[in-house]
VEXGU-608212 format. One record per residue: residue number from 1; z, y, x of N, C-alpha, C in turn; residue in one letter. Coordinates in Angstrom, 3 decimals, m for minus. Layout:
<nodes>
(NUM (Z Y X) (Z Y X) (Z Y X) a)
...
</nodes>
This chain:
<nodes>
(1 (0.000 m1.185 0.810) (0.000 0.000 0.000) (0.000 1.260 0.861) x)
(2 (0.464 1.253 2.260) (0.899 2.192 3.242) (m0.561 2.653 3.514) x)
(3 (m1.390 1.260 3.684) (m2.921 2.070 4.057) (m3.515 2.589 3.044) x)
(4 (m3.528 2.350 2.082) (m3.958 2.940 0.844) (m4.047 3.889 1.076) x)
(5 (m2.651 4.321 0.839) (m1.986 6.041 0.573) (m2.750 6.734 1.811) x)
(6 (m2.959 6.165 2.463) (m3.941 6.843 4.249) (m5.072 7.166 4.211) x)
(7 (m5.441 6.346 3.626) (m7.302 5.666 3.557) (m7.398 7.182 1.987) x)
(8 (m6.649 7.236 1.221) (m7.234 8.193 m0.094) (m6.408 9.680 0.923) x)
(9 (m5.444 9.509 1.474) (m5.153 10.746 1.692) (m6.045 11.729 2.738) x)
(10 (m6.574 10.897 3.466) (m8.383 11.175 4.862) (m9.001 11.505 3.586) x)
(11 (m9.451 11.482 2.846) (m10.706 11.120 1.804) (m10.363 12.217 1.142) x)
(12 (m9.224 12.541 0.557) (m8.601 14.261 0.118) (m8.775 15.258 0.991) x)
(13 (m8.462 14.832 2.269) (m8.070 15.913 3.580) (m9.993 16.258 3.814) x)
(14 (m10.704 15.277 3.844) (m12.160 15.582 4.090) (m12.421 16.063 2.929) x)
(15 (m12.221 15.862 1.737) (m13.180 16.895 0.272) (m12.687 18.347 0.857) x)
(16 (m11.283 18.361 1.517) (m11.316 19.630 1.352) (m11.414 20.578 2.379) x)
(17 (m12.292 20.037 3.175) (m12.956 21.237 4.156) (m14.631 21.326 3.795) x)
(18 (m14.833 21.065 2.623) (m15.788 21.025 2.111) (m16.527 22.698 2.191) x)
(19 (m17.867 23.091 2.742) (m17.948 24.793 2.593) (m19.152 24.754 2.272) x)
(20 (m19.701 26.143 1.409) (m21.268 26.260 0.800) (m21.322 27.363 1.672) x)
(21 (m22.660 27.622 1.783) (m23.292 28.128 2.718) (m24.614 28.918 2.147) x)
(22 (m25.194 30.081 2.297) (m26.385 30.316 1.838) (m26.818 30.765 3.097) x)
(23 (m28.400 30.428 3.451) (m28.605 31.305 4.722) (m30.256 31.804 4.733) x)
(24 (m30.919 32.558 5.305) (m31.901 33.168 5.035) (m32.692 31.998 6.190) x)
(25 (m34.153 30.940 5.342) (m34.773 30.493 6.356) (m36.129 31.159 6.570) x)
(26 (m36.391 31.070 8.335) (m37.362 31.510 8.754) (m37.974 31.009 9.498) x)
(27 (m39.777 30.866 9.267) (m40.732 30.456 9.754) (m41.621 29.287 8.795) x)
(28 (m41.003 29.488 7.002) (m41.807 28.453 6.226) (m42.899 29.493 5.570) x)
(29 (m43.983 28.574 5.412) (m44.884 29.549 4.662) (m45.169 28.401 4.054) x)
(30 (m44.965 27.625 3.534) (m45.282 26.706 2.329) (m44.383 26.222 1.576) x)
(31 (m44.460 25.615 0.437) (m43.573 24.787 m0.093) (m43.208 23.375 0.734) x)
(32 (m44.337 22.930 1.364) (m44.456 21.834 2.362) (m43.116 22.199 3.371) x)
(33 (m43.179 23.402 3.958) (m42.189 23.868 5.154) (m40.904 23.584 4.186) x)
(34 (m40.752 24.171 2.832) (m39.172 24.064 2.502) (m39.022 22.486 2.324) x)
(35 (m39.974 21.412 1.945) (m39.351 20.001 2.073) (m39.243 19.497 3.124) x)
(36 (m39.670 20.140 4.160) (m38.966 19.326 5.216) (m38.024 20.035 5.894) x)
(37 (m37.625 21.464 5.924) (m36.312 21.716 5.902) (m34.973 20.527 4.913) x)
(38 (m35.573 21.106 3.973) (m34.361 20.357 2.732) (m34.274 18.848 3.249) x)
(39 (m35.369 18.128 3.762) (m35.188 16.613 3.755) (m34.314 16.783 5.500) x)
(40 (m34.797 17.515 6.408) (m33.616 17.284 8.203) (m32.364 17.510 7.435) x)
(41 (m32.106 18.447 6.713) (m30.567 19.038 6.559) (m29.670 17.843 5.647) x)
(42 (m31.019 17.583 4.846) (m29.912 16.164 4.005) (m29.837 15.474 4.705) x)
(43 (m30.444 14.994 5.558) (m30.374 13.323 6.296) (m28.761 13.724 7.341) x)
(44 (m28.322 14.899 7.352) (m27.191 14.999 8.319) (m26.044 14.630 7.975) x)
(45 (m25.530 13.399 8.497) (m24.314 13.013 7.947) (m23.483 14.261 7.844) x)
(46 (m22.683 14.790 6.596) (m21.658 15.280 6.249) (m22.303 16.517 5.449) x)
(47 (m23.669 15.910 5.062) (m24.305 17.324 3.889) (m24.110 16.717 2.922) x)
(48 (m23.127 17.521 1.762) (m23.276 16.829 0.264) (m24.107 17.467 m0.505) x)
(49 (m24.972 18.679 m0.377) (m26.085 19.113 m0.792) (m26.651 19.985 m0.262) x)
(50 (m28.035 20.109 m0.666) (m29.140 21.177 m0.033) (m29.973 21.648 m0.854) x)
(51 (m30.336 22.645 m1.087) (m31.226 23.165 m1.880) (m31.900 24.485 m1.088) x)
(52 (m33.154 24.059 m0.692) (m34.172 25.089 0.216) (m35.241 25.840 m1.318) x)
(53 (m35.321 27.023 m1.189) (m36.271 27.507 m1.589) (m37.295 28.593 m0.804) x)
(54 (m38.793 27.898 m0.974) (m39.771 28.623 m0.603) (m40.014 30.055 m0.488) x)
(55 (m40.167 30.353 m1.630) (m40.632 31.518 m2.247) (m39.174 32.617 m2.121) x)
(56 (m37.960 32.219 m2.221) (m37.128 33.540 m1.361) (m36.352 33.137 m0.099) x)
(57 (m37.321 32.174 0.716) (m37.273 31.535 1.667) (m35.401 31.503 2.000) x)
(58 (m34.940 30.287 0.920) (m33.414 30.592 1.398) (m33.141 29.031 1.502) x)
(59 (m32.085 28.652 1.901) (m31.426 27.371 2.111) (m29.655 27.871 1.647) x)
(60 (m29.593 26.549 0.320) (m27.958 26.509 0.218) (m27.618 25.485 0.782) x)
(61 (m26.697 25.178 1.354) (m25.765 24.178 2.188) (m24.490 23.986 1.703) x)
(62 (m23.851 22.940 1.539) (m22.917 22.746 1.022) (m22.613 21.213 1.845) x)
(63 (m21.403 21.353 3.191) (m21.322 20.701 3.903) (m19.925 20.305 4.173) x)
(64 (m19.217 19.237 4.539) (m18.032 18.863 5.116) (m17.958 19.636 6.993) x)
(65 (m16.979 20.538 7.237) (m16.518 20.872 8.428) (m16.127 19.944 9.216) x)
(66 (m15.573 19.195 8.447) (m15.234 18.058 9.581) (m15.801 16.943 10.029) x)
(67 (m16.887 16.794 9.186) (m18.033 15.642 9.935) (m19.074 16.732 10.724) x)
(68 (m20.151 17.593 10.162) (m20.878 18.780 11.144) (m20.776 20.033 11.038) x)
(69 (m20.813 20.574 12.091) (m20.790 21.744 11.777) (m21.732 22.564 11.546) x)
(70 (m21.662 23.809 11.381) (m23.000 24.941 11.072) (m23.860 24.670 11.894) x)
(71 (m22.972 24.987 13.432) (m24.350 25.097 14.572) (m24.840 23.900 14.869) x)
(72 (m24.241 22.688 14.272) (m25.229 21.702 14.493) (m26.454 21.704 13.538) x)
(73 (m26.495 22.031 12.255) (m26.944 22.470 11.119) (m28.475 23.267 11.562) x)
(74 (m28.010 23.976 12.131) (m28.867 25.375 12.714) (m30.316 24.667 13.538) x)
(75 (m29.140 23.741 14.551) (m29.881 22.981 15.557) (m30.963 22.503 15.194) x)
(76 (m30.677 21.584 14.220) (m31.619 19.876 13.641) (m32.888 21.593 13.370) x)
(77 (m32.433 21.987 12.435) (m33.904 23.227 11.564) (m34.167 23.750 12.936) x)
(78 (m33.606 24.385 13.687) (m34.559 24.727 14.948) (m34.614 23.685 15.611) x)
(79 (m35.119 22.649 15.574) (m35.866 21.528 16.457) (m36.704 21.443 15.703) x)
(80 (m36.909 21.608 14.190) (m38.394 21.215 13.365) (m39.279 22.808 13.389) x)
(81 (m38.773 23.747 13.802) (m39.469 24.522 13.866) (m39.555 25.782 13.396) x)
(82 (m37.979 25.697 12.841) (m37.144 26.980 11.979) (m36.202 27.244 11.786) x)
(83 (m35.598 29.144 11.398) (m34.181 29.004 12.018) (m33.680 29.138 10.808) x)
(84 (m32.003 29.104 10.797) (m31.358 29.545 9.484) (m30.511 30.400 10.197) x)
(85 (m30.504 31.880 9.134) (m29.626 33.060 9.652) (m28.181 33.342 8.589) x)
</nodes>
């Protein structure tokens, strides 16, 4: 029962460094560019959502702190070829 209480109390302690994020992306000129933003940023362990839009070229993020952080975040999109500000 001792691990229990451990194993749900990690699992509380991680929901709650949970942070959203909006950031201005740059260098898409297609709708093509925002799915493959949106698809690097999901594949990152500790994104529980993403939502890129084209047309006011923005990215929401909504990520666990304690699995990645921002500037790793930043990284993966500038290795495909674009930044988030």
């Amino acid at each position: 029962m001792y691990v229990a209480k451990r194993v749900r109390c990690r699992y509380l302690c991680e929901k709650l460094k949970m942070v959203s994020k909006k950031y201005t992306v740059n260098g898409m000129t297609c709708n093509g560019c925002a799915g493959t933003v949106n698809n690097i940023i999901k594949m990152q362990k500790g994104v529980e959502s993403v939502d890129v839009h084209y047309p006011e070229n923005t990215a929401e993020v909504s990520f666990n702190e304690s699995l990645i952080s921002e500037e790793k975040i930043k990284e993966v999109v500038q290795m495909m070829g674009y930044s988030l500000n």
